[in-house]
N, CA, C and O atoms as CSV, one atom per row, in Angstrom:
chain,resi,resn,atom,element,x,y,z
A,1,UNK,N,N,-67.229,-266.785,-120.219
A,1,UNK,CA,C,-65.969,-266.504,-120.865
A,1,UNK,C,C,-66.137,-265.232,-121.683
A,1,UNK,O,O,-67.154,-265.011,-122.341
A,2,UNK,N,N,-65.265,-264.538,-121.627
A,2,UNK,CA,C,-65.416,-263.111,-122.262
A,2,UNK,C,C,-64.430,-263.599,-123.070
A,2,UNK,O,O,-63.434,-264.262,-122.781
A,3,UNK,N,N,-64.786,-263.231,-124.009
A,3,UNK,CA,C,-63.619,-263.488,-125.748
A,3,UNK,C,C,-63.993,-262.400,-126.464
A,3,UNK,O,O,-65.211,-262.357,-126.637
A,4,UNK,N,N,-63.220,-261.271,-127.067
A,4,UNK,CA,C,-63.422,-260.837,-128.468
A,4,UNK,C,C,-63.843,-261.265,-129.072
A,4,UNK,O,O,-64.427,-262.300,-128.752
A,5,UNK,N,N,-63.879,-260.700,-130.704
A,5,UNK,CA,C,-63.599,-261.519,-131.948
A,5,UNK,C,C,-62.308,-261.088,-132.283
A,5,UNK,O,O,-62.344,-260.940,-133.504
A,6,UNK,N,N,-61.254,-260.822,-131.902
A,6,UNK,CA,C,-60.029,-260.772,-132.042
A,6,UNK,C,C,-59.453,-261.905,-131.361
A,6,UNK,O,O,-58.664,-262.703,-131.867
A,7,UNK,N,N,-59.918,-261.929,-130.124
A,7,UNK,CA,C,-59.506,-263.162,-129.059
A,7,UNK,C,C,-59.848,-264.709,-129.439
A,7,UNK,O,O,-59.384,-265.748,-128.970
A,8,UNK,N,N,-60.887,-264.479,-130.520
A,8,UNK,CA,C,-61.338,-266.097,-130.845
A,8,UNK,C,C,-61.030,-266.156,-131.903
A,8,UNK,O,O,-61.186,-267.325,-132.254
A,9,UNK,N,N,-60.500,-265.321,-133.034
A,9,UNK,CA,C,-59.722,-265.456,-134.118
A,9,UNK,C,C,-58.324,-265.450,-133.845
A,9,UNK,O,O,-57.671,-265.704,-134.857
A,10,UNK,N,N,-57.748,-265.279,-132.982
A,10,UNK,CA,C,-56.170,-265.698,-132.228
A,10,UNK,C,C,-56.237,-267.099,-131.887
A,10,UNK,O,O,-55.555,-267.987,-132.399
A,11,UNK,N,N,-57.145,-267.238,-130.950
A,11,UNK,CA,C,-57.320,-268.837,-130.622
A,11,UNK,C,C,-57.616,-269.869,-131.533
A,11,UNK,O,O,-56.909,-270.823,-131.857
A,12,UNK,N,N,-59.070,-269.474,-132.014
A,12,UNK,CA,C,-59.621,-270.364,-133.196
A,12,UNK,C,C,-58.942,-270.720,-134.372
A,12,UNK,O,O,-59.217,-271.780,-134.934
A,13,UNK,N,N,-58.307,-270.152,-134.698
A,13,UNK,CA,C,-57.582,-269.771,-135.786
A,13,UNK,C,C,-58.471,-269.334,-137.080
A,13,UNK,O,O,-58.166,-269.388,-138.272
A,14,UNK,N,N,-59.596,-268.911,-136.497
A,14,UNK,CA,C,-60.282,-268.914,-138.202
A,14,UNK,C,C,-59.996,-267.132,-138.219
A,14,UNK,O,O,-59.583,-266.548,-137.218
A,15,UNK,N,N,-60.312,-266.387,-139.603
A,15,UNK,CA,C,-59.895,-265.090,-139.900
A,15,UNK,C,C,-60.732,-264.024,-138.845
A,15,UNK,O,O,-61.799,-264.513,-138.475
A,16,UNK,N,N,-60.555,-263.171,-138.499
A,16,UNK,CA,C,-61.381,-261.976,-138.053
A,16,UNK,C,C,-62.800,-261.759,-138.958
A,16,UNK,O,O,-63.999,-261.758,-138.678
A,17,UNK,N,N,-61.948,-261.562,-140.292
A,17,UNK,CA,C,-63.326,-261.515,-141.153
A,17,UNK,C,C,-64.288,-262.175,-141.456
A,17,UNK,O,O,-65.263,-261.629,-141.971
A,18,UNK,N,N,-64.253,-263.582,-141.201
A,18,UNK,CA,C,-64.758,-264.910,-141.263
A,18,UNK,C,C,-65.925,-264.394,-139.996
A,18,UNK,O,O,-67.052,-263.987,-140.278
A,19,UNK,N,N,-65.451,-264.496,-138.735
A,19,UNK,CA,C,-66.179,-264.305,-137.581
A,19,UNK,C,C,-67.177,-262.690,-137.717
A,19,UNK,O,O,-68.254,-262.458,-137.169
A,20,UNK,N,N,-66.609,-262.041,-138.361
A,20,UNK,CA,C,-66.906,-260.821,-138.856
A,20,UNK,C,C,-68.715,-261.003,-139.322
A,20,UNK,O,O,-69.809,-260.737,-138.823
A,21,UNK,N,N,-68.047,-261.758,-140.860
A,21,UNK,CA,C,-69.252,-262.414,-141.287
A,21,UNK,C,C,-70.422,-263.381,-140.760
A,21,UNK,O,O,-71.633,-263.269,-140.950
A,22,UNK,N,N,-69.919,-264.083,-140.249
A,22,UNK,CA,C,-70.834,-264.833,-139.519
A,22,UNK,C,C,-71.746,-264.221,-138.443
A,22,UNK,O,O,-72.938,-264.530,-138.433
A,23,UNK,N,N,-71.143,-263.204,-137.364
A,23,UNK,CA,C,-71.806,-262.207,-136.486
A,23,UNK,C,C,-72.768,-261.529,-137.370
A,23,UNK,O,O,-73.855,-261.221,-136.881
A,24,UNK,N,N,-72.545,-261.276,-138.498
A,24,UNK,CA,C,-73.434,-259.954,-139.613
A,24,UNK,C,C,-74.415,-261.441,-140.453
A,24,UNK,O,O,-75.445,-261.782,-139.872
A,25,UNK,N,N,-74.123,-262.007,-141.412
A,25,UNK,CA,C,-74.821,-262.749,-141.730
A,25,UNK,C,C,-75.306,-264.168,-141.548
A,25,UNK,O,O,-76.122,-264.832,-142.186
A,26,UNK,N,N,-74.344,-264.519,-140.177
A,26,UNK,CA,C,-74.711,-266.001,-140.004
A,26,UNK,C,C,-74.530,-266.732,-140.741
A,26,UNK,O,O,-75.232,-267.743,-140.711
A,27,UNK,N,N,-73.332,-266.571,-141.939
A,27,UNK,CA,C,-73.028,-267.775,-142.838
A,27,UNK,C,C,-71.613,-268.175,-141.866
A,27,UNK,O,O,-70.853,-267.403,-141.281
A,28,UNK,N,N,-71.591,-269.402,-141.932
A,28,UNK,CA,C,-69.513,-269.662,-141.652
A,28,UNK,C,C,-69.658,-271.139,-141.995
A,28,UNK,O,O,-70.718,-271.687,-141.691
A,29,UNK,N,N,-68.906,-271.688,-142.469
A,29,UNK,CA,C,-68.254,-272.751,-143.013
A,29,UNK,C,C,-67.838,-273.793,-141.662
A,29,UNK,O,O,-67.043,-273.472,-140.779
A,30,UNK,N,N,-68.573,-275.095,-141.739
A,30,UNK,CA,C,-68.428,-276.325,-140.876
A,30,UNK,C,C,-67.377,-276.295,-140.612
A,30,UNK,O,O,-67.504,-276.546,-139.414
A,31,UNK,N,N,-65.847,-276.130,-140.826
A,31,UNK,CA,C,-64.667,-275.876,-140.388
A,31,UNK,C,C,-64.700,-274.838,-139.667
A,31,UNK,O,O,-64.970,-275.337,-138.574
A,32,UNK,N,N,-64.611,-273.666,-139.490
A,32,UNK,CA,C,-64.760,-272.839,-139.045
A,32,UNK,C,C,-65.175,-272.762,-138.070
A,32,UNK,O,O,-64.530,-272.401,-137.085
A,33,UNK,N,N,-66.727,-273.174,-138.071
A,33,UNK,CA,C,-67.728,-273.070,-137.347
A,33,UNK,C,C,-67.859,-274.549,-135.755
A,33,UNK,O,O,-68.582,-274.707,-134.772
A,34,UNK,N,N,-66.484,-275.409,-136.496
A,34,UNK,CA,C,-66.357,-276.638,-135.183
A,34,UNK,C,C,-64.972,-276.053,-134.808
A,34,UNK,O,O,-64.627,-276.499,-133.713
A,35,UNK,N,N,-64.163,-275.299,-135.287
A,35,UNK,CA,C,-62.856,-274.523,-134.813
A,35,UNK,C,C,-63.824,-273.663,-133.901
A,35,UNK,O,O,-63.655,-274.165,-132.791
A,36,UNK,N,N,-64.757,-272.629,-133.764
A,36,UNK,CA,C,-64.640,-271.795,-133.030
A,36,UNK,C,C,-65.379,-272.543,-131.616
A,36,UNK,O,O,-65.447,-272.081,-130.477
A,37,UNK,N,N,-65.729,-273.438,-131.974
A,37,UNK,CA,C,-66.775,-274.589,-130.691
A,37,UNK,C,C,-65.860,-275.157,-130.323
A,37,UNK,O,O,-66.238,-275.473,-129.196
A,38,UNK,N,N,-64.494,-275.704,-130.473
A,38,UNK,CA,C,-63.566,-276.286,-129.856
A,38,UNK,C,C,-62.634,-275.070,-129.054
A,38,UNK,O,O,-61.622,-275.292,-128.390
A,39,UNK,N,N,-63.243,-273.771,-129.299
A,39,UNK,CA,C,-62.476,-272.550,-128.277
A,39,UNK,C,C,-63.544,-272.400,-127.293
A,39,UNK,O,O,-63.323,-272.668,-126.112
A,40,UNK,N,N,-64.785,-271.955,-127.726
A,40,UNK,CA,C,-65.818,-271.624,-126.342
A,40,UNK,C,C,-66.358,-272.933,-125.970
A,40,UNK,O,O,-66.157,-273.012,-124.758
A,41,UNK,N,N,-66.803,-273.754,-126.278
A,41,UNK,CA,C,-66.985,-275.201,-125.538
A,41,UNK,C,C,-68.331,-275.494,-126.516
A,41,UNK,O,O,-69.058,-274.658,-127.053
A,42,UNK,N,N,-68.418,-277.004,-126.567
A,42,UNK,CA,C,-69.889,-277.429,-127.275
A,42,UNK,C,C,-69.253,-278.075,-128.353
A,42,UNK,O,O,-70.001,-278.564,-129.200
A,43,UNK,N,N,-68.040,-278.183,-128.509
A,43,UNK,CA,C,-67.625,-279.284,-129.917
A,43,UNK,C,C,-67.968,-280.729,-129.384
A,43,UNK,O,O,-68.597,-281.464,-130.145
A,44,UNK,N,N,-67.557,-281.258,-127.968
A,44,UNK,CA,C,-68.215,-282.827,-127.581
A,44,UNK,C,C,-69.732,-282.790,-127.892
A,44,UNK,O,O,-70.203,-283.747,-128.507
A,45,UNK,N,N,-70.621,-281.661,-127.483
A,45,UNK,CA,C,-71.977,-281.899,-127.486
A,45,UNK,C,C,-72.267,-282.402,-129.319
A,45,UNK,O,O,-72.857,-283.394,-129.747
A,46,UNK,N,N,-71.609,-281.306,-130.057
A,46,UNK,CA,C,-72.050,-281.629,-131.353
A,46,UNK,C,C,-71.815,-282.740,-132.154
A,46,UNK,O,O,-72.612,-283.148,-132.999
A,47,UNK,N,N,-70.663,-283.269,-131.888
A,47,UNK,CA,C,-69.950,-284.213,-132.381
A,47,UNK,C,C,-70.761,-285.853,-131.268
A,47,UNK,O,O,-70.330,-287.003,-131.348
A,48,UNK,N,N,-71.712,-285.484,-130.544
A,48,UNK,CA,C,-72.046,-286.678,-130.027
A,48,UNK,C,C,-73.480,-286.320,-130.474
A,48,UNK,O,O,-74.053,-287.378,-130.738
A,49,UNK,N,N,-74.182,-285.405,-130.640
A,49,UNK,CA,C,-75.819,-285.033,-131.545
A,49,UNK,C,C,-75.517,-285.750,-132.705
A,49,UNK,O,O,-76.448,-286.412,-133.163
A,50,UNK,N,N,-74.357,-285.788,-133.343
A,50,UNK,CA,C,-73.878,-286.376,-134.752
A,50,UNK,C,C,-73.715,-287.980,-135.228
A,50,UNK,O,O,-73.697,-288.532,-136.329
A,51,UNK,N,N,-73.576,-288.580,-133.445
A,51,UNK,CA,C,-73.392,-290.296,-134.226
A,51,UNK,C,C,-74.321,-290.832,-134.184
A,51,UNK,O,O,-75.203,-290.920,-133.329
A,52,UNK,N,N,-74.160,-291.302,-135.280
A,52,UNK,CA,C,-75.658,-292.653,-135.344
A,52,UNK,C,C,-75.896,-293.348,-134.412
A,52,UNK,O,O,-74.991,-293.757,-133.686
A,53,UNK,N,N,-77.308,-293.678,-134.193
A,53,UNK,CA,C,-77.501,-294.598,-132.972
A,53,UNK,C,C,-77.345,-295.814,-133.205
A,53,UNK,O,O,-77.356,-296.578,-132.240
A,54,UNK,N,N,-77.162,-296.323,-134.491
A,54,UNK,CA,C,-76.884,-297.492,-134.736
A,54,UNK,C,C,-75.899,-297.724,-135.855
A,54,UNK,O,O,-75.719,-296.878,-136.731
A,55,UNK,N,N,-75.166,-299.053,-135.811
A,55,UNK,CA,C,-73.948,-298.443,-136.661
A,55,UNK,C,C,-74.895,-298.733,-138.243
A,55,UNK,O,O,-75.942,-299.368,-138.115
A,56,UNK,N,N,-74.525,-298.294,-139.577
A,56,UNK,CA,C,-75.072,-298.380,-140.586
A,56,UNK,C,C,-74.469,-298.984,-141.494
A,56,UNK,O,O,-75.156,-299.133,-142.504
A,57,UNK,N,N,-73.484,-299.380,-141.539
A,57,UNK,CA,C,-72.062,-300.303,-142.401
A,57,UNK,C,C,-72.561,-301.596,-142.508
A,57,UNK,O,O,-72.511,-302.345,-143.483
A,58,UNK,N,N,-73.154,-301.827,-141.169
A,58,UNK,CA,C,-73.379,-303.205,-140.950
A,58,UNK,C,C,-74.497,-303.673,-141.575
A,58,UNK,O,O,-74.700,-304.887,-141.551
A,59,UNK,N,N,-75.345,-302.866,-142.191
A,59,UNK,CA,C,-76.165,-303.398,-143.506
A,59,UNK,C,C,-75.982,-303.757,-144.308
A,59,UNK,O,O,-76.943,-304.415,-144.706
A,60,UNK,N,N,-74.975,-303.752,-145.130
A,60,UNK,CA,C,-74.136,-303.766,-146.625
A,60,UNK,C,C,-73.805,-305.162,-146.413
A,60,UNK,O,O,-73.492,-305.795,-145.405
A,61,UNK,N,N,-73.968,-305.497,-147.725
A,61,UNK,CA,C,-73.404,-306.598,-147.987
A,61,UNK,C,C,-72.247,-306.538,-149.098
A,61,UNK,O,O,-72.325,-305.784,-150.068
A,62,UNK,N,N,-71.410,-307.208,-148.918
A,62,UNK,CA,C,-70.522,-307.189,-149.487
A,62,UNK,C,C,-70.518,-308.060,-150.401
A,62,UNK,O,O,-71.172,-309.047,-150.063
A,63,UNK,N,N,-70.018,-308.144,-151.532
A,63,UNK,CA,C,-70.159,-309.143,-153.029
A,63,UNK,C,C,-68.728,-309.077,-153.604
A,63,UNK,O,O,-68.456,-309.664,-154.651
């Protein structure tokens, strides 16, 4: 996929300058940064690296 950073700040919706920054210093903000993965692809991969393998609620006890 050929995208700008004009083209993925149209799509993504995050700022030019945002993507700007991130290309130059590699900072961008978890919003941002799962907005521009839901334009070039890899938001399912991350969002499934992310769930627990087991649920963790189910430890708690409740009182």
């Amino acid at each position: 996929m050929e995208l700008t950073q004009e083209g993925l700040s149209d799509r993504s919706g995050v700022p030019l300058s945002t993507l700007r920054k991130f290309e130059q210093k590699g900072q961008i903000s978890l919003d941002s940064f799962l907005k521009m993965l839901s334009v070039v692809g890899g938001l399912e991969e991350m969002l499934n690296v992310l769930k627990p393998t087991k649920p963790i609620l189910n430890q708690l006890t409740m009182y």
